[in-house]
BALOBA-1460 file (C-alpha; in Angstrom, 3 decimals):
// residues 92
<rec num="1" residu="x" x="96.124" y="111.795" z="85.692"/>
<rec num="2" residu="x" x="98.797" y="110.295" z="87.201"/>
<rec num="3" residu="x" x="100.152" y="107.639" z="85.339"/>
<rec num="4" residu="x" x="103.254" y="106.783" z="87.011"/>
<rec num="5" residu="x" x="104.067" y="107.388" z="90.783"/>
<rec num="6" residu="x" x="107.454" y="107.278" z="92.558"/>
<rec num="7" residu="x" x="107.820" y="106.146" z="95.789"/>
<rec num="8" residu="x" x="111.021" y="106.714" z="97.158"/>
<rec num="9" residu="x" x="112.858" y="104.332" z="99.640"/>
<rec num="10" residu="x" x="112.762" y="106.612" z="102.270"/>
<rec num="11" residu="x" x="108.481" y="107.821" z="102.017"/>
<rec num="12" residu="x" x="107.143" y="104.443" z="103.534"/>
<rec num="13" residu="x" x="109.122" y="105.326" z="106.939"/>
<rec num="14" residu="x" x="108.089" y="109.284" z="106.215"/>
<rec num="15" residu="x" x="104.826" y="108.283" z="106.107"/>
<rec num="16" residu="x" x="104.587" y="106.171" z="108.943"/>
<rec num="17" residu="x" x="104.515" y="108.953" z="111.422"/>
<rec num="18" residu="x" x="101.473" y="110.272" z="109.918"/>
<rec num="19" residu="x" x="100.133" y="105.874" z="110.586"/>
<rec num="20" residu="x" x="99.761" y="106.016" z="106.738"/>
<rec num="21" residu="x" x="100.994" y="103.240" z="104.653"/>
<rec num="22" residu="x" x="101.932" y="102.640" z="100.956"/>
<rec num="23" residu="x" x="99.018" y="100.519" z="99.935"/>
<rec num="24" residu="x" x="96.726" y="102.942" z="101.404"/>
<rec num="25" residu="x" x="98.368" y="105.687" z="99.230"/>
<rec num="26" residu="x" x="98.228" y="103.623" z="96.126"/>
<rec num="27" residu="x" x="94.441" y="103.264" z="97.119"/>
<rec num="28" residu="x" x="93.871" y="107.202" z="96.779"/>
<rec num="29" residu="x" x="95.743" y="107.118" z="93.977"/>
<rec num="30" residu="x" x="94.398" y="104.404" z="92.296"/>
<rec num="31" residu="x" x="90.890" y="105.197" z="93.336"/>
<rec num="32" residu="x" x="88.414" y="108.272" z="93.349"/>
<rec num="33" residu="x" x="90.052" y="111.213" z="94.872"/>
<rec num="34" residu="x" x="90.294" y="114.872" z="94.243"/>
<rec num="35" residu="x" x="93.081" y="117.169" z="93.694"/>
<rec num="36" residu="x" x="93.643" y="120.804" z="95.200"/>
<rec num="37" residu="x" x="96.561" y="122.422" z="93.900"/>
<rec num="38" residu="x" x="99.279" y="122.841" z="97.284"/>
<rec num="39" residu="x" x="102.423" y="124.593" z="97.843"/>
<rec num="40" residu="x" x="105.250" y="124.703" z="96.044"/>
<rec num="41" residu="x" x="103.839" y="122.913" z="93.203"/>
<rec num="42" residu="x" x="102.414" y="119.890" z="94.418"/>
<rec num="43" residu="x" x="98.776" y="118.729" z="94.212"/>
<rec num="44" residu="x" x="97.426" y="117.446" z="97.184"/>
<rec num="45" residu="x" x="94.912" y="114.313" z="96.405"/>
<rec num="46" residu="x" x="91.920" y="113.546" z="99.195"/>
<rec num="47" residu="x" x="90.266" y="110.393" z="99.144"/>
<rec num="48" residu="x" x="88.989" y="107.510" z="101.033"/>
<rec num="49" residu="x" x="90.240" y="104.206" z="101.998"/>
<rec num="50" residu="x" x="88.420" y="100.820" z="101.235"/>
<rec num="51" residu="x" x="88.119" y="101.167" z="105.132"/>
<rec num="52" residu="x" x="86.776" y="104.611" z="105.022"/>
<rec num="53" residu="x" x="89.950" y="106.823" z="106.030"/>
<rec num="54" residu="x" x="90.257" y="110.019" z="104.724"/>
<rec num="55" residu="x" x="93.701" y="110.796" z="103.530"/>
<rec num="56" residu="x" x="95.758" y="113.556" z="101.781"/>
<rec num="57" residu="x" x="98.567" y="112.327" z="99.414"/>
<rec num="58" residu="x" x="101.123" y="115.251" z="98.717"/>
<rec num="59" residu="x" x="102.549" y="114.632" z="95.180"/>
<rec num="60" residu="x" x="105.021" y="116.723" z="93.121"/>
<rec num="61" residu="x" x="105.257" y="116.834" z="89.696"/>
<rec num="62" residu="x" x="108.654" y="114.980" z="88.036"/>
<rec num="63" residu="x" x="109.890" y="115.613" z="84.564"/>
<rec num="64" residu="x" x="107.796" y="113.258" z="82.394"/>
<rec num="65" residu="x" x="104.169" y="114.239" z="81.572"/>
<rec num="66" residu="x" x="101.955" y="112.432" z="84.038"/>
<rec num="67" residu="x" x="104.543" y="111.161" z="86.801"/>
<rec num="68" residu="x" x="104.399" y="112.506" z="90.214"/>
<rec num="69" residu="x" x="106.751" y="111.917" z="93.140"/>
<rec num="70" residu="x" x="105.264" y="110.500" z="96.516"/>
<rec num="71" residu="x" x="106.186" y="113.364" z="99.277"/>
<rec num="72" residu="x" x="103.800" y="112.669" z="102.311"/>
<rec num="73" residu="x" x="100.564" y="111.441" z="103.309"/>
<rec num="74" residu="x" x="98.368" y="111.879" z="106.383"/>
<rec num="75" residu="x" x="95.138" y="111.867" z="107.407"/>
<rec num="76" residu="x" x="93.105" y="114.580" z="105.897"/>
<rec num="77" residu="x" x="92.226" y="117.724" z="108.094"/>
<rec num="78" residu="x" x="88.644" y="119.039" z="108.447"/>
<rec num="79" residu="x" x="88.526" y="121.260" z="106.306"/>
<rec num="80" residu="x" x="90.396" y="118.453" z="103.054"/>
<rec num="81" residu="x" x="87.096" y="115.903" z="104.262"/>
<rec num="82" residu="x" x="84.492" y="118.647" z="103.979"/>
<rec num="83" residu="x" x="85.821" y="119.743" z="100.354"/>
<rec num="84" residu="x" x="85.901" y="115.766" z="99.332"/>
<rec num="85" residu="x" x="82.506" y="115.533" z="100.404"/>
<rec num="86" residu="x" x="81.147" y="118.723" z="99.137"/>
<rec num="87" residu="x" x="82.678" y="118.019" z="95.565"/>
<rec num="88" residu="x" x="82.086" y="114.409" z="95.298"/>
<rec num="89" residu="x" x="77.966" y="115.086" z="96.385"/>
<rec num="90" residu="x" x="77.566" y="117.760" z="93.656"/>
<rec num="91" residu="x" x="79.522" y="115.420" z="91.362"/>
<rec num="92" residu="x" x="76.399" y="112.715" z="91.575"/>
């Protein structure tokens, strides 16, 4: 559960190389996603977009209980979309 999530000044321009934008990270966020534990340990959340768009939103744990630090987002691989749908059909 994330209940707080810091975005740093510098992720929206990060981001923006992967054609990712805040408000469609606070969608996944926000919204129905799933979580894989990543590297380094950060969780990686997959979800879609009011529009549809996969994405993956890299997050990494911060000091308090429950907030998470933005680090990237991009479009989810192959591989991220098959696990969201796989999880979120055996889920219903």
């Amino acid at each position: 559960i994330i209940s707080e999530l810091i975005i740093e000044e510098n992720r929206s321009k990060h981001i923006a190389k992967h054609k990712v934008t805040i408000g469609e990270v606070l969608e996944i966020v926000n919204g129905d996603y799933i979580y894989i534990d990543g590297k380094l340990g950060r969780w990686l959340l997959i979800g879609k977009t009011k529009k549809k768009r996969f994405l993956t939103v890299i997050v990494g744990e911060r000091n308090k209980k429950n907030v998470y630090g933005l680090v990237t987002a991009r479009p989810s691989s192959k591989e991220e979309r098959s696990f969201y749908n796989e999880f979120t059909i055996l889920q219903t």
